[in-house]
N, C-alpha and C positions, 0 to 999 in steps of 0.2 A: 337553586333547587326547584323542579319543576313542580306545580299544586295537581295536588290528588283531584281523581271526581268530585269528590266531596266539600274540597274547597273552593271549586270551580263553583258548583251550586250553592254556596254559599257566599260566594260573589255574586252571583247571579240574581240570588233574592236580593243583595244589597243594590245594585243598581235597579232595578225593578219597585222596591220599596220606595225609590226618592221619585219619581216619576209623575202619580197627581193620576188623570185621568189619561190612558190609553189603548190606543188602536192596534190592534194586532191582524194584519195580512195572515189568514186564514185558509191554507190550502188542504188541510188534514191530513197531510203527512207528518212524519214523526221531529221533523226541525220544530213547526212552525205549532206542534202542537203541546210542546214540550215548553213554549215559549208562554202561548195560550194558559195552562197548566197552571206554570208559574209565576205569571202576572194575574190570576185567580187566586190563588194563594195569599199573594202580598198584597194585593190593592183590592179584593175581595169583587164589586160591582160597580169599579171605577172600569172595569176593562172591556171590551166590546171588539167580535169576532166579527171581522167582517170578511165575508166572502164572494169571488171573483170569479162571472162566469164570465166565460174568452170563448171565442172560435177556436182556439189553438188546441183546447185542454175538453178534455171528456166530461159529456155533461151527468155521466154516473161519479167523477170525480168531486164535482159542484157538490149532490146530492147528498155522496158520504157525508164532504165536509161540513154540511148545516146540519144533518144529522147526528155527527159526531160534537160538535159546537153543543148545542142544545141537548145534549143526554151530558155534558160537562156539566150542566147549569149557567153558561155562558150567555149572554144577550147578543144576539147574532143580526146583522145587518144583510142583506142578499144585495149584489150588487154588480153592474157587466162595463165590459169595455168591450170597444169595437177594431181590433186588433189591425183587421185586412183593410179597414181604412184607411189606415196608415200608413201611406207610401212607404216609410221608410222601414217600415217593419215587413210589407206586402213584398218588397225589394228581396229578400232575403240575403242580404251579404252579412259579413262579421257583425256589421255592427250595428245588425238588426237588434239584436238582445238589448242593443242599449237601447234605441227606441221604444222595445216592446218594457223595457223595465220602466222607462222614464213614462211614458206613458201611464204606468199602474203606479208607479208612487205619485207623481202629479195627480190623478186620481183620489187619490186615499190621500193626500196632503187636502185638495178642495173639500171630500168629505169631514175629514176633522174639522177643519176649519170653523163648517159650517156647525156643525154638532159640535164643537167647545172639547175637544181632547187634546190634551198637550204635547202626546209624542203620536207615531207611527212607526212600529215594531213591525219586523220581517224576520225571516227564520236562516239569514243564513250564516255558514258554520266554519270553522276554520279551514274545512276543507273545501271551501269555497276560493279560498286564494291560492290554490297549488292550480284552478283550470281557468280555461278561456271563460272570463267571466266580465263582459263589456259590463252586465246591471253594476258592477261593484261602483261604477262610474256615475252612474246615475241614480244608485242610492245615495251618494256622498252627497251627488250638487241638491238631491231635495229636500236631503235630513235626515230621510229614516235611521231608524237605530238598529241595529243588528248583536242585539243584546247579547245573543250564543255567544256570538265572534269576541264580543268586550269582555267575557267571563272567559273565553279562551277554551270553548268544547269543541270536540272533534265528533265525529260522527258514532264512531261507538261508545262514547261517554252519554252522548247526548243518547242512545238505545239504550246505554242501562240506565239512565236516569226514571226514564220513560215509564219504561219496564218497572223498576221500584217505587211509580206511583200509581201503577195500576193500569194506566192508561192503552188501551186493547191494539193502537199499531207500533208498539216498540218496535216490532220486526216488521213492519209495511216495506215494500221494495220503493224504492224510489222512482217517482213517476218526473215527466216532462212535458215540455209543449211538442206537439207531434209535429210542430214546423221542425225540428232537430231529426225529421226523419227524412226533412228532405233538403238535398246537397246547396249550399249554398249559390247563388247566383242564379238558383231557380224560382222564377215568381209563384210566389203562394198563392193560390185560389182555393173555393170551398171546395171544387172536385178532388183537387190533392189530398187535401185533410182528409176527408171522406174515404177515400182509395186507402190510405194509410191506418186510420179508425178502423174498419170495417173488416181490413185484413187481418189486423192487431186481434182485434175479439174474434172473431172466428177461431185462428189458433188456440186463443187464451184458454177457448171453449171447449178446443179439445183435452184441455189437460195442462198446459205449458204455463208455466206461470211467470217464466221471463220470457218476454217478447220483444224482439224490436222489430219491422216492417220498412229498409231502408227503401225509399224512393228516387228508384233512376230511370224514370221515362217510361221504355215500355218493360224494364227492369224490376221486379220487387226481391232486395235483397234481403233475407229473412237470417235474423240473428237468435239464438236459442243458446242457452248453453250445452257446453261441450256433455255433457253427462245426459240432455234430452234429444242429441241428434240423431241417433237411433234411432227413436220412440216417431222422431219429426221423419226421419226418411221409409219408417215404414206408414205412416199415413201421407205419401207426398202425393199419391192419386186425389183425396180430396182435396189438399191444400194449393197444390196445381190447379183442379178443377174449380174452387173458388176463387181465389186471385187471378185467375182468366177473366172470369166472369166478369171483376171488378175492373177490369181496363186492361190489365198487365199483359205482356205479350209474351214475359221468360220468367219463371220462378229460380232464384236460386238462394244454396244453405252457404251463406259466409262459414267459414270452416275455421275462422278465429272466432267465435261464436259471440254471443250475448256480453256488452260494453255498452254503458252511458259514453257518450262524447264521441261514437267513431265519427260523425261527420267534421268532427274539429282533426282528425287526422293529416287531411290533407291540405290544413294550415301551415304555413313556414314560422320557422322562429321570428321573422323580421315582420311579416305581416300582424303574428299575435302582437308584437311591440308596438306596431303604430295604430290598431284597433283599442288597445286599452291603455296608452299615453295619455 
């Protein structure tokens, strides 16, 4: 017989209670903050939010998140990684994600280290094992703990959890690293990011609250859901006229509309097998 929300989180606080002092990877979205929440709860000011500014991730993203840390009453750490450094993340193939994850729990393993805490906690959730997910690989080899995934929450357990603590992004959409907007096999640079950033908010600004900006050359393929394509084709004169501006050479509306993961589409079943073996 499968366990309710309710007992789910009450596993949850029992792993979380045996723990001592821990570090919780800090993105302020609703995984990782639900995590945050509840390692607050159990281990009161044994816990410490540390947050990760990247090149990949917006740095109004960063900003929430110490924001939202610090009106928790959480003791918050600010802290960066150098992503494009990294060849093998700069590279962008499959198994860049492993790279770029190993990189950030290596990271956050050295920080604890150093500061005396005994685990490092990440936010992700059982629906983390149904997609192309090389970090699960490289959370394994460094330790972290993926506390959701050990109590067994899915994504809308883990919102109404959220939600019936009060906590103000129950419903936050889910955000990513903006190298997922651009096709694998293409080298990352900051112009990219920036071209992809820059398009993203502009739309956002008009209104659209799911956006995605896929990145194909002189291509910007703009994903929106099916219910704002309307709204996106009757403003396409500015939307045109600013992603010109921005580099792009063709604007166009994917007409399967707004989806996390479409750059994982044109993975094969045999390629995801030997990326995440």
């Amino acid at each position: 017989m499968s366990k309710t929300r309710l007992e789910k989180d009450h596993q949850l606080g029992e792993i979380l209670s045996d723990m001592g002092r821990v570090m919780v990877a800090f993105s302020g979205g609703v995984d990782s903050t639900l995590v945050l929440k509840r390692a607050q709860q159990e281990l009161g000011d044994q816990v410490l939010a540390v947050v990760v500014a990247s090149e990949l991730f917006r740095q109004e993203e960063f900003d929430k998140a110490v924001k939202l840390a610090e009106e928790m009453g959480v003791r918050v750490l600010k802290t960066e990684i150098k992503e494009l450094e990294d060849a093998g993340i700069a590279a962008n193939n499959p198994d860049s994600w492993y790279y770029s994850k190993k990189l950030l729990y290596s990271h956050l393993n050295q920080l604890a280290k150093e500061l005396g805490y005994d685990y490092v906690l990440d936010g992700m959730i059982m629906d983390d094992l149904d997609d192309f997910r090389p970090g699960l690989q490289a959370r394994t080899e460094e330790g972290a703990r993926s506390v959701l995934q050990e109590a067994g929450l899915y994504k809308q357990e883990v919102r109404a959890l959220t939600k019936e603590l009060g906590v103000p992004v129950w419903d936050k959409p889910a955000s990513c690293s903006l190298a997922s907007r651009i096709p694998y096999g293409t080298k990352l640079d900051k112009y990219k990011i920036e071209q992809v950033d820059q398009a993203e908010r502009f739309i956002m600004n008009l209104g659209f609250k799911m956006v995605r900006v896929r990145h194909h050359g002189e291509v910007a393929r703009v994903e929106v859901t099916p219910e704002d394509m309307p709204e996106l084709l009757k403003q396409h004169d500015k939307v045109q006229m600013k992603l010109t501006s921005l580099g792009f050479t063709y604007v166009s509306l994917d007409l399967r509309g707004y989806r996390t993961g479409s750059m994982n589409e044109v993975l094969s079943e045999e390629s995801l097998e030997v990326e995440v073996s």
